[in-house]
C-alpha positions as CSV (number, residue, x, y, z in Angstrom):
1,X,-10.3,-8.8,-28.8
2,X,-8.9,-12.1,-28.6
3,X,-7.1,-11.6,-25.2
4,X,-10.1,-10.1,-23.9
5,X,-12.4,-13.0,-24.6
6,X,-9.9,-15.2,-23.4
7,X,-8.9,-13.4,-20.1
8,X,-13.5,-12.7,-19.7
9,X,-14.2,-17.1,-20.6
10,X,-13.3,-18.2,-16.7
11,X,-15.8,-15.8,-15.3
12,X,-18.6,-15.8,-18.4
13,X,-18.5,-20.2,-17.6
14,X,-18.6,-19.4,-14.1
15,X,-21.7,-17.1,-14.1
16,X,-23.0,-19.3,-16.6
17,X,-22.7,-22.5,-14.3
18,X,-25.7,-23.2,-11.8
19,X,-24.7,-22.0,-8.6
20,X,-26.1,-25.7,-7.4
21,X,-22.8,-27.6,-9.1
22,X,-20.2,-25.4,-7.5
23,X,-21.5,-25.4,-4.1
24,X,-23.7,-28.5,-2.8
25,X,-22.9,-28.8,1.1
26,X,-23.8,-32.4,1.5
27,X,-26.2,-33.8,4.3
28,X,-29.2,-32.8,5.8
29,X,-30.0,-29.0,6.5
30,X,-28.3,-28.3,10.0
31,X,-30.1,-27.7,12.7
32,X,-28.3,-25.8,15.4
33,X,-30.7,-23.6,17.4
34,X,-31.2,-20.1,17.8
35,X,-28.3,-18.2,16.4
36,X,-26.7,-15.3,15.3
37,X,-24.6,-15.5,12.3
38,X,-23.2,-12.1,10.8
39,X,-20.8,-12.4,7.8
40,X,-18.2,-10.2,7.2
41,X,-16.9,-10.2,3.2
42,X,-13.8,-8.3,2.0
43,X,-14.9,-6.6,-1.4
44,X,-11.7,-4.6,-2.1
45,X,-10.0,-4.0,-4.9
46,X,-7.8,-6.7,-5.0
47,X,-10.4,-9.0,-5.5
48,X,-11.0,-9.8,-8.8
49,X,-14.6,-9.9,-10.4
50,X,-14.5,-13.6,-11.1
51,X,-13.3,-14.2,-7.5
52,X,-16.1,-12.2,-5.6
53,X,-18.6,-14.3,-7.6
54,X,-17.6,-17.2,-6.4
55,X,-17.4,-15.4,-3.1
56,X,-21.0,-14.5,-3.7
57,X,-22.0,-18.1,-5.1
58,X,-20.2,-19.2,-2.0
59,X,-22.2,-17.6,0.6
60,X,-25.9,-18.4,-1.2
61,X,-24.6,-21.8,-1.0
62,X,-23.9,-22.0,2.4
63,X,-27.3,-20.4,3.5
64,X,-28.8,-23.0,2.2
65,X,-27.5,-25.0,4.3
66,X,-29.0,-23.7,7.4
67,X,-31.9,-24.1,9.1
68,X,-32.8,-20.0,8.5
69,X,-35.8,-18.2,10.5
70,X,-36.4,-15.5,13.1
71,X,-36.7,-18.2,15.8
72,X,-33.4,-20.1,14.5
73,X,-30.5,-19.1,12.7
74,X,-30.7,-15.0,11.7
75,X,-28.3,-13.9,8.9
76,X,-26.3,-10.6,8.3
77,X,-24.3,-9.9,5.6
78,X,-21.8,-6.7,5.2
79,X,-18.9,-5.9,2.9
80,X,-16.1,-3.8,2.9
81,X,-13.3,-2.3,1.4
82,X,-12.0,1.4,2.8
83,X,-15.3,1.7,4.4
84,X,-18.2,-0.8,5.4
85,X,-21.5,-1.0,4.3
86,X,-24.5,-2.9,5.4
87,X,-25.8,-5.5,2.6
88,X,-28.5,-6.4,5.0
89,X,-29.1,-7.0,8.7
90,X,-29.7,-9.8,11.0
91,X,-33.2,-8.6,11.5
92,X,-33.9,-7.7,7.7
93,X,-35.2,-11.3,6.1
94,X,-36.7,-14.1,7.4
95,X,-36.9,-16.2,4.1
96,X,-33.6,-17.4,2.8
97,X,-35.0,-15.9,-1.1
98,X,-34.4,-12.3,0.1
99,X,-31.0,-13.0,1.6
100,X,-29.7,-14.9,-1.6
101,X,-31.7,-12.1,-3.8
102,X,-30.0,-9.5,-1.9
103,X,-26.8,-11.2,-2.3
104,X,-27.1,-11.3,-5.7
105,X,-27.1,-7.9,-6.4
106,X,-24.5,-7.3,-4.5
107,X,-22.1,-4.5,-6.0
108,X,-18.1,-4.8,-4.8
109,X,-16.8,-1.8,-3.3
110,X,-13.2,-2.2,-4.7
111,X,-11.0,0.2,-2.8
112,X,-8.8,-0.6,0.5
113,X,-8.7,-3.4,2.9
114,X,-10.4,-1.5,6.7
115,X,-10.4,-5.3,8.5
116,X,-10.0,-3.9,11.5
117,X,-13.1,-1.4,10.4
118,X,-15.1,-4.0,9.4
119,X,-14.8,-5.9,13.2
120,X,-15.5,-2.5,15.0
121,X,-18.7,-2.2,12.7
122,X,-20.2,-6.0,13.3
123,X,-19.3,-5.6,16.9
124,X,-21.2,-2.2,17.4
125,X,-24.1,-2.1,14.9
126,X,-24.5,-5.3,13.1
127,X,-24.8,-7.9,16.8
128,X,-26.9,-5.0,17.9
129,X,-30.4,-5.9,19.4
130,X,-31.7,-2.8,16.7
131,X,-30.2,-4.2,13.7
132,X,-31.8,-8.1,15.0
133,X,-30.0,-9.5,17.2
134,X,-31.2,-11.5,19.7
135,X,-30.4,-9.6,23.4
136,X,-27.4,-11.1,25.3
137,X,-29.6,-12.5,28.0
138,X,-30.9,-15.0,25.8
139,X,-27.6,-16.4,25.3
140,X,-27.9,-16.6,21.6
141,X,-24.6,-17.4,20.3
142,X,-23.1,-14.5,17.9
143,X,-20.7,-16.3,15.0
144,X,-18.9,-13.8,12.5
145,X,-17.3,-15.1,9.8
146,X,-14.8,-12.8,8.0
147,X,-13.9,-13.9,4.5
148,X,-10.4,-11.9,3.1
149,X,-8.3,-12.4,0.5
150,X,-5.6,-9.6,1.7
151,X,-3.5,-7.8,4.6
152,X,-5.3,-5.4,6.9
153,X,-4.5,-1.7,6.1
154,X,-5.9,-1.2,9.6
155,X,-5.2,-2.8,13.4
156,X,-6.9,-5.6,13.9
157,X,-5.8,-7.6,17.1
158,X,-7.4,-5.1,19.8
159,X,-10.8,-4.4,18.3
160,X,-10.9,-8.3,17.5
161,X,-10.3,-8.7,21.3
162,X,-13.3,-6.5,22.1
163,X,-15.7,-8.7,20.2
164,X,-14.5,-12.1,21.6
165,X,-14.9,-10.2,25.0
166,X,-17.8,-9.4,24.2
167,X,-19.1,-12.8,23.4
168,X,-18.6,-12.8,19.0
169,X,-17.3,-16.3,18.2
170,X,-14.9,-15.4,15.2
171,X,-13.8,-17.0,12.3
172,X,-11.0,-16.2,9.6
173,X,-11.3,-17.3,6.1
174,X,-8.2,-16.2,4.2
175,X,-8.1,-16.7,1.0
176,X,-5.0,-16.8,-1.7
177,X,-3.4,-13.6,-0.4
178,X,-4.1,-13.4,2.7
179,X,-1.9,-12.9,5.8
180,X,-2.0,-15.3,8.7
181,X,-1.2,-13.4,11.3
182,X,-3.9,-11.2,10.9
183,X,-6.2,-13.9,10.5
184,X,-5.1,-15.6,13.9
185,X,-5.0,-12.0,15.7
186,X,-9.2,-11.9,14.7
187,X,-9.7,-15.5,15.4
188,X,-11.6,-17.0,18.5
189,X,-9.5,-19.6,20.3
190,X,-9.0,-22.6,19.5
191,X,-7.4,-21.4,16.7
192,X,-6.8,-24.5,14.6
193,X,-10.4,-24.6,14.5
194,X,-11.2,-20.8,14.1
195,X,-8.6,-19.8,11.5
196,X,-9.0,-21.3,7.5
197,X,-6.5,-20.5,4.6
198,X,-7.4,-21.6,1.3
199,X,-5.2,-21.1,-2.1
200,X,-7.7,-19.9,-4.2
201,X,-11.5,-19.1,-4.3
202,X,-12.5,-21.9,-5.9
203,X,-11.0,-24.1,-3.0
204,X,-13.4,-22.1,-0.5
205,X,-16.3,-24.8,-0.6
206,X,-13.9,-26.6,1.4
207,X,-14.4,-24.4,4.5
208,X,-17.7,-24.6,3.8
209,X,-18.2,-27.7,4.4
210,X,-16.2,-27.9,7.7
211,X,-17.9,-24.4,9.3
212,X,-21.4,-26.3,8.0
213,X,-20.4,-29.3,10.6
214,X,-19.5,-27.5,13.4
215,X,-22.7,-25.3,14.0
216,X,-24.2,-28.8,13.9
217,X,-22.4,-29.9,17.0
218,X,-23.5,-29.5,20.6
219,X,-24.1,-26.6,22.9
220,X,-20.8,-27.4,25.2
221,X,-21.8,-25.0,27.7
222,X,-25.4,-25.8,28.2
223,X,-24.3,-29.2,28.9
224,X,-21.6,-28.0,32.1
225,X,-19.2,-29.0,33.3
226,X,-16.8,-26.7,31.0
227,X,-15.4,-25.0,34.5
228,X,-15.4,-21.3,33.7
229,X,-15.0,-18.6,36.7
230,X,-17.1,-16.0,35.0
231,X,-18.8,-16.5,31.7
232,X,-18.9,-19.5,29.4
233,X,-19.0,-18.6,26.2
234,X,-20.9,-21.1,23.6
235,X,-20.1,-21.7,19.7
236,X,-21.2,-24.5,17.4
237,X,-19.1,-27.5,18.7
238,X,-16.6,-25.6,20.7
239,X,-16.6,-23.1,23.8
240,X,-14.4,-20.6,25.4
241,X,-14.7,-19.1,28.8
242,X,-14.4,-15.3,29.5
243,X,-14.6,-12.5,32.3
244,X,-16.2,-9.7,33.7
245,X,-15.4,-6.3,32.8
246,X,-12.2,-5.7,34.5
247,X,-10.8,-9.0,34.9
248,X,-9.1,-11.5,32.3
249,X,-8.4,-15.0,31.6
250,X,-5.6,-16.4,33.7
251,X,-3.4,-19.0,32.3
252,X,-5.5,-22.0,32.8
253,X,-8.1,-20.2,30.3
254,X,-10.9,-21.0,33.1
255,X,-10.3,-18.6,36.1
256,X,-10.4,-14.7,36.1
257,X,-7.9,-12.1,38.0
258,X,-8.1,-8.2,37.8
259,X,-6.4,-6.4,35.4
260,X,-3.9,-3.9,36.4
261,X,-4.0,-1.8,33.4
262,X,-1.7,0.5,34.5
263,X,1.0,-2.1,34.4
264,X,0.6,-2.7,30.6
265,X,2.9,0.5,29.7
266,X,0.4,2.0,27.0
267,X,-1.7,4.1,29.3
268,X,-0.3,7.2,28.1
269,X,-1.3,9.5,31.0
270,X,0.9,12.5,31.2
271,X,1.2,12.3,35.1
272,X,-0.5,9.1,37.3
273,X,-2.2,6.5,36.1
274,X,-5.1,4.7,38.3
275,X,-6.1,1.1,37.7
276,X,-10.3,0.3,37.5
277,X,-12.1,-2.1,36.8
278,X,-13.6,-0.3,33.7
279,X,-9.8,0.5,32.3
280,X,-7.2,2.8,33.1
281,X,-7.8,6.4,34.2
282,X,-5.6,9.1,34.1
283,X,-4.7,11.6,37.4
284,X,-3.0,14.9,37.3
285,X,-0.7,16.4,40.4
286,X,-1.4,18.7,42.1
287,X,-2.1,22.5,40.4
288,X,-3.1,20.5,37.3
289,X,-5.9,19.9,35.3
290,X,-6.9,16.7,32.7
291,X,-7.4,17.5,29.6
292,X,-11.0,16.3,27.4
293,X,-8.6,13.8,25.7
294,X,-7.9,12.2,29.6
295,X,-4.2,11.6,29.4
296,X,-3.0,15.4,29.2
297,X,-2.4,17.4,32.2
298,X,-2.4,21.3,31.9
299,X,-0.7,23.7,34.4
300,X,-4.3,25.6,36.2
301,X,-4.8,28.8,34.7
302,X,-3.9,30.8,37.8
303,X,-4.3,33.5,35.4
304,X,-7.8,33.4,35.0
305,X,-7.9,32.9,38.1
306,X,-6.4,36.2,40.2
307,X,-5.6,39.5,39.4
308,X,-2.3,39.3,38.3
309,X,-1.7,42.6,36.9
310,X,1.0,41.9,33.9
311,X,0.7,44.8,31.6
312,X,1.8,42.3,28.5
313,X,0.8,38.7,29.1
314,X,0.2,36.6,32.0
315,X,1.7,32.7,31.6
316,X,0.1,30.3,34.6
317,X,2.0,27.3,35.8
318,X,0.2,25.3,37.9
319,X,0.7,26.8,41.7
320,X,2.3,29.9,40.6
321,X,2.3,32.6,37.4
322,X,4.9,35.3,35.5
323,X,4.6,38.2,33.4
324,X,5.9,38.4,30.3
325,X,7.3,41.3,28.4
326,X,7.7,41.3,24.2
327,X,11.3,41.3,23.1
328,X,12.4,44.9,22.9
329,X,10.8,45.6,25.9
330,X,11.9,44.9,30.1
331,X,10.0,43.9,33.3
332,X,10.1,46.7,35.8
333,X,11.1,46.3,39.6
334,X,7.0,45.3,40.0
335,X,7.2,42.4,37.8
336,X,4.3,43.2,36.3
337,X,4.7,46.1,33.6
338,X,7.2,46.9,30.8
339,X,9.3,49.6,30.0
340,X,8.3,51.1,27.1
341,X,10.1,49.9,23.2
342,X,13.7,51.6,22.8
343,X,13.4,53.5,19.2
344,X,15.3,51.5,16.4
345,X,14.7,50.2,13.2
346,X,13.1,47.0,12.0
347,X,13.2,45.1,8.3
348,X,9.7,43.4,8.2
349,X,8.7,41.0,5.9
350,X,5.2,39.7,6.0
351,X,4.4,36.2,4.3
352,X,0.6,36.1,3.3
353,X,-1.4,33.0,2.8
354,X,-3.5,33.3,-1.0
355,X,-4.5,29.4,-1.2
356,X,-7.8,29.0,-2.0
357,X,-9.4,28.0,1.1
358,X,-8.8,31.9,2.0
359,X,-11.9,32.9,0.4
360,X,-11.6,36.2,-1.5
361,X,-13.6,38.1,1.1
362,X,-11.8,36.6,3.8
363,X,-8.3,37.9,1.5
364,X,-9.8,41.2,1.6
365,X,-10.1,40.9,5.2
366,X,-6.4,39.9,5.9
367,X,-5.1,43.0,4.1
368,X,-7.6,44.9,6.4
369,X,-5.3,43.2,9.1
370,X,-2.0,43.8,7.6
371,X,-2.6,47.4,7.2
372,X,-3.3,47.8,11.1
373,X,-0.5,46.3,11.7
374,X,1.7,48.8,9.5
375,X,-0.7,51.6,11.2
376,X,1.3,51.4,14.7
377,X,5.0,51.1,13.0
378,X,7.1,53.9,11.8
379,X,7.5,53.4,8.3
380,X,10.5,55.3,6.8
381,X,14.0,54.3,4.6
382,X,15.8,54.6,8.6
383,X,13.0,53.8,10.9
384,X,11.0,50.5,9.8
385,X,11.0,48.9,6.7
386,X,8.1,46.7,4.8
387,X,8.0,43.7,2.9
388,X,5.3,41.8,1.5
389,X,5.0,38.1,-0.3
390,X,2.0,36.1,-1.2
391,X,2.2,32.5,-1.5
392,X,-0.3,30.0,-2.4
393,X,1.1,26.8,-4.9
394,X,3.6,29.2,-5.9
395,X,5.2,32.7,-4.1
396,X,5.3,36.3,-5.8
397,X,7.0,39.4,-3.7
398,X,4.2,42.0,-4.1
399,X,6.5,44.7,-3.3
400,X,10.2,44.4,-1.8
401,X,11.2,46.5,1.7
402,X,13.3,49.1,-0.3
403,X,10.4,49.9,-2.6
404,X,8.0,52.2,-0.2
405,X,8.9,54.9,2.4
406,X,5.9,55.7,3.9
407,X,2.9,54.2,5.9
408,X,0.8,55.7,3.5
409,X,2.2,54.3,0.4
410,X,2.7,50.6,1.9
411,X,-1.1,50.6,2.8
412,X,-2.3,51.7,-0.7
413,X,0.1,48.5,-2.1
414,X,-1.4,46.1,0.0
415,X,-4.8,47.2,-0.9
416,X,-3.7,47.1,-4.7
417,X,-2.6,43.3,-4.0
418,X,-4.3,40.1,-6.1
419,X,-6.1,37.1,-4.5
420,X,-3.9,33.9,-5.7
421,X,-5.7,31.2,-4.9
422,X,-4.4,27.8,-5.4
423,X,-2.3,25.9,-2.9
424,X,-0.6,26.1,0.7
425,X,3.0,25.7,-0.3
426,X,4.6,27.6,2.8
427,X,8.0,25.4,3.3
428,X,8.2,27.6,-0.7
429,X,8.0,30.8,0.4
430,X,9.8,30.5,3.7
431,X,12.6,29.8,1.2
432,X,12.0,32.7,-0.6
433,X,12.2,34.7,2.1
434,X,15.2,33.1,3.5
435,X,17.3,33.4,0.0
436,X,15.5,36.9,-1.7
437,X,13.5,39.1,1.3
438,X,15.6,40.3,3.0
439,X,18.4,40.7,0.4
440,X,20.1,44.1,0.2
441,X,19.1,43.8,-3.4
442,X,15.3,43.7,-2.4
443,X,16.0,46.9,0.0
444,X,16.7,44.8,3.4
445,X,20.2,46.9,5.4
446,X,23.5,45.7,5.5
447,X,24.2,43.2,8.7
448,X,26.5,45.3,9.5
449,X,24.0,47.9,10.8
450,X,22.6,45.6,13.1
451,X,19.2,46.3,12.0
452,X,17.0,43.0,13.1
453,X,15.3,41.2,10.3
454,X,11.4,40.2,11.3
455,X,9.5,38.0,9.3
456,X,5.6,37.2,9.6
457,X,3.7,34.5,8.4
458,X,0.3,35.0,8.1
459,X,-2.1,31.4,7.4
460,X,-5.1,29.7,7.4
461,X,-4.3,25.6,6.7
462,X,-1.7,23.2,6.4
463,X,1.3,23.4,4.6
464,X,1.6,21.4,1.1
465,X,5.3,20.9,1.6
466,X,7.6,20.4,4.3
467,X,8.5,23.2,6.2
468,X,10.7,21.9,9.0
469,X,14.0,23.0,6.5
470,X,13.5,26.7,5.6
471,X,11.8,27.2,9.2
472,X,14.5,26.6,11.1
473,X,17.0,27.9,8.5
474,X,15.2,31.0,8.6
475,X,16.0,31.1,12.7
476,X,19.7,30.2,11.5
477,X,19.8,33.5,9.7
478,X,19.3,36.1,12.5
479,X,15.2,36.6,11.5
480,X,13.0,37.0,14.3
481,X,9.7,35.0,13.0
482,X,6.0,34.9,14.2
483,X,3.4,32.7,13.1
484,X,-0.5,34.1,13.1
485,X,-2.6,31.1,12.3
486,X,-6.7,32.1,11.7
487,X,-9.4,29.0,11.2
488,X,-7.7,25.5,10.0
489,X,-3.7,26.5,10.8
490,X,-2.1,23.5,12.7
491,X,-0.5,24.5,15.8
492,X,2.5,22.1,15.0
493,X,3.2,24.4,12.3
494,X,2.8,27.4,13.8
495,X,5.3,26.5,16.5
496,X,8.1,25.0,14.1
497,X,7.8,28.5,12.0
498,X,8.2,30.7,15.3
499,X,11.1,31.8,17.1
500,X,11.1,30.7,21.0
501,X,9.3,31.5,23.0
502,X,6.4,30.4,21.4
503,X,3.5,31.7,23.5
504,X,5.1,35.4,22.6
505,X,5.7,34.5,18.8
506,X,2.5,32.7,17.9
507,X,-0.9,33.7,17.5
508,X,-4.4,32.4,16.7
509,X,-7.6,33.4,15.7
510,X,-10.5,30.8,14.8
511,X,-12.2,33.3,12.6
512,X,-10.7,36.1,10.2
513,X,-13.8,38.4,11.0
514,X,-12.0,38.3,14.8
515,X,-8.7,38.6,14.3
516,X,-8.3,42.1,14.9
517,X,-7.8,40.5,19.0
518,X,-4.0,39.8,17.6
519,X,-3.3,43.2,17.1
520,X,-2.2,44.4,20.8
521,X,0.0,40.9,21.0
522,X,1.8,41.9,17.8
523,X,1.7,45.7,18.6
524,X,3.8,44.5,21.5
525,X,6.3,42.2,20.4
526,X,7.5,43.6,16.7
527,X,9.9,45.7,18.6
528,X,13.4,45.7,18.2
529,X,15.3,43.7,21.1
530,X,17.9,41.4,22.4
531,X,15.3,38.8,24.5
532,X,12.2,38.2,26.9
533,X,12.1,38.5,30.3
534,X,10.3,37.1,32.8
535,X,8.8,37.6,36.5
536,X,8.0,34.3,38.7
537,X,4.7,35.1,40.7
């Protein structure tokens, strides 16, 4: 009890003290025009409770300072943490008693540090004309001050960038812990008079003091004479002069030239770039279209497009298309249609997902599935044999592919199988399949016989644990593998899980009520066989 009274006594005096003795700003209430002031406060959990009061006592202080009203200086506050929240807006109060009383009740957030978060928000909502601010053509000046004690768990320098583009004069208070390099990448220039570090909270009244002198100073660019090309842009006692949209500051930090943004490296368009004065844009070649995420190019879909006849599947690229056969099966003299699958026997073993974002009825409906797919193979000991394992947070073989000889009797097992729920542990059962399926203890043939090993993977999500290991591994091994993905299964996945090529080993349905579509695709390609080939339209 003892340590806890002592380790509570700095903040209980603190609280107790008048917040009048810990923060006076001397001299006369500042009178500085019409402007915008938005303050930005770091309330994560590395500040400590004693420290965010004086944080608090710190920022009543200071509005007390200035001259506050709708027609003068308008005040914002926010705070954040792993997320940013509005403690109230530039338009909210014009008495200076609901600011501090707002300010007092303040609650900390206490989780992460989202600077670069925090600068996106005051840039797009808080300096907004519908949150209070004044509208740029009155030339209000927009100051944000950003008080931290920390490192940025986000970017900060480009989104910074934006709002001094955009006219937000910036300052960076860090305090005790906090990282200087992040404070000069938010900072407006100069930035020996921009960027503050103090070694503790308590020390804060001393920025304070200097921020309350400069808003007193002169309008620089009102007065002329400061020689920008394009825009001054005015702060309390200082200036800095910026561009139009599509332009930036040359050396001289006066005169404006045109960006060519394709020459800055980080365009990242898959084919051409093309310069603008709004940014880069991206171009595809010719036969090519942009994607909605305008960088990627995608071969046109001739195949869409024409009647292209392939009896299997049709594959566009760009001026030109092939057919494609499933392994097993060979393009006849046409290029268009397959021969039909030699007889021979297959080891299947099918991997279902149980996690819990299944659903039970959607379960219900994947053994539906499973079942047609053992409807169009021939089920015997020396034609095809079946294999099932369900796997959520842990795997269990619900039957091995020695234990049922007919069609009939693998469909009445699959019915008879258990919902898991749980987790998505697939990098588990690959292994399991890798090291116990197809065993010739669990009924798979000697590899002697040449009898190819297929395995399935049926699921709905993301993996739980790595599966880049037992994937390939499993490829190692001889066993042809597919991937059918249904609702929230990543594509990454899928791919690293499927044997080449993948556009003949992967499948995807968004819903399980219409994944029956993946039937024919499957029907096709479970066929033993050496390879694919293909036909160049």
């Amino acid at each position: 009890m003892r340590g806890l009274l002592r380790s509570l006594l700095p903040t209980l005096l603190l609280l107790l003290q008048p917040w009048e003795t810990q923060f006076q700003f001397a001299g006369p209430r500042c009178r500085t025009g019409p402007l915008d002031l938005v303050f930005v406060v770091d309330s994560s959990r590395s500040v400590r409770p004693f420290e965010f009061e004086t944080m608090r006592q710190f920022l009543v202080g200071l509005l007390r300072s200035l001259d506050v009203g709708p027609n003068a200086t308008r005040v914002g506050v926010i705070q954040y943490s792993s997320q940013v929240q509005r403690v109230f807006p530039l338009g909210a109060f014009s008495r200076r008693e609901d600011m501090e009383r707002a300010i007092w009740a303040l609650v900390p957030l206490a989780q992460g540090t989202m600077t670069g978060l925090a600068i996106q928000y005051a840039m797009n909502v808080a300096f907004s004309v519908g949150e209070g601010a004044r509208p740029p053509e009155e030339r209000v000046p927009r100051v944000a001050v950003i008080v931290t004690d920390g490192r940025p768990q986000d970017r900060v320098a480009e989104v910074a960038a934006q709002a001094r583009a955009r006219g937000i004069e910036i300052y960076a208070v860090g305090v005790q812990r906090a990282d200087v390099g992040s404070l000069r990448a938010m900072a407006s220039p100069p930035l020996d008079e921009h960027v503050f570090l103090v070694e503790s909270f308590d020390l804060i009244r001393e920025f304070g003091l200097q921020f309350q002198g400069r808003l007193c100073r002169k309008d620089l660019c009102a007065e002329g004479g400061h020689g920008c090309q394009h825009q001054c842009v005015s702060a309390p006692g200082t200036f800095h002069c910026a561009c139009n949209p599509g332009y930036q500051l040359a050396a001289d930090n006066k005169s404006c030239s045109a960006v060519d943004h394709c020459s800055f490296g980080n365009h990242s368009c898959q084919h051409e770039c093309v310069s603008t004065f709004g940014g880069p844009r991206c171009r595809c070649r010719e036969g090519h279209d942009l994607l909605p995420d305008g960088r990627s190019c995608q071969a046109r879909d001739l195949c869409n497009g024409v009647d292209h006849g392939c009896e299997f599947q049709c594959v566009s690229e760009g001026l030109s298309y092939r057919c494609l056969c499933p392994e097993g099966r060979q393009l006849q003299a046409d290029g268009k249609s397959c021969n039909r699958c030699r007889e021979g026997h297959v080891d299947l073993v099918l991997l279902v997902d149980g996690s819990k974002s299944v659903r039970p009825q959607n379960f219900e409906l994947v053994k539906r599935f499973v079942n047609q797919i053992v409807d169009f193979l021939d089920v015997s000991p020396e034609g095809t044999r079946v294999g099932l394992v369900q796997f959520s947070s842990r795997v269990r073989t619900e039957f091995p592919l020695g234990r049922y000889g007919t069609a009939a009797e693998v469909k009445q097992a699959v019915l008879a199988v258990e919902y898991m729920e749980r987790g998505t542990m697939t990098g588990l059962a690959l292994r399991h399949m890798v090291e116990h399926s197809f065993s010739e203890a669990q009924g798979a043939r000697p590899r002697s016989l040449n009898v190819p090993r297929v395995g399935l993977v049926f699921t709905d999500g993301r993996s739980q644990d790595d599966i880049s290991v037992w994937a390939a591994r499993a490829k190692e091994e001889g066993i042809v593998m597919y991937a059918v993905g249904v609702g929230k299964a990543v594509e990454e996945e899928l791919r690293e899980i499927a044997s080449e090529p993948a556009e003949l080993h992967v499948s995807y349905s968004p819903d399980f009520s219409t994944m029956t579509h993946l039937l024919e695709n499957l029907k096709g390609s479970i066929c033993p066989g050496k390879e694919t080939k293909a036909y160049k339209g």
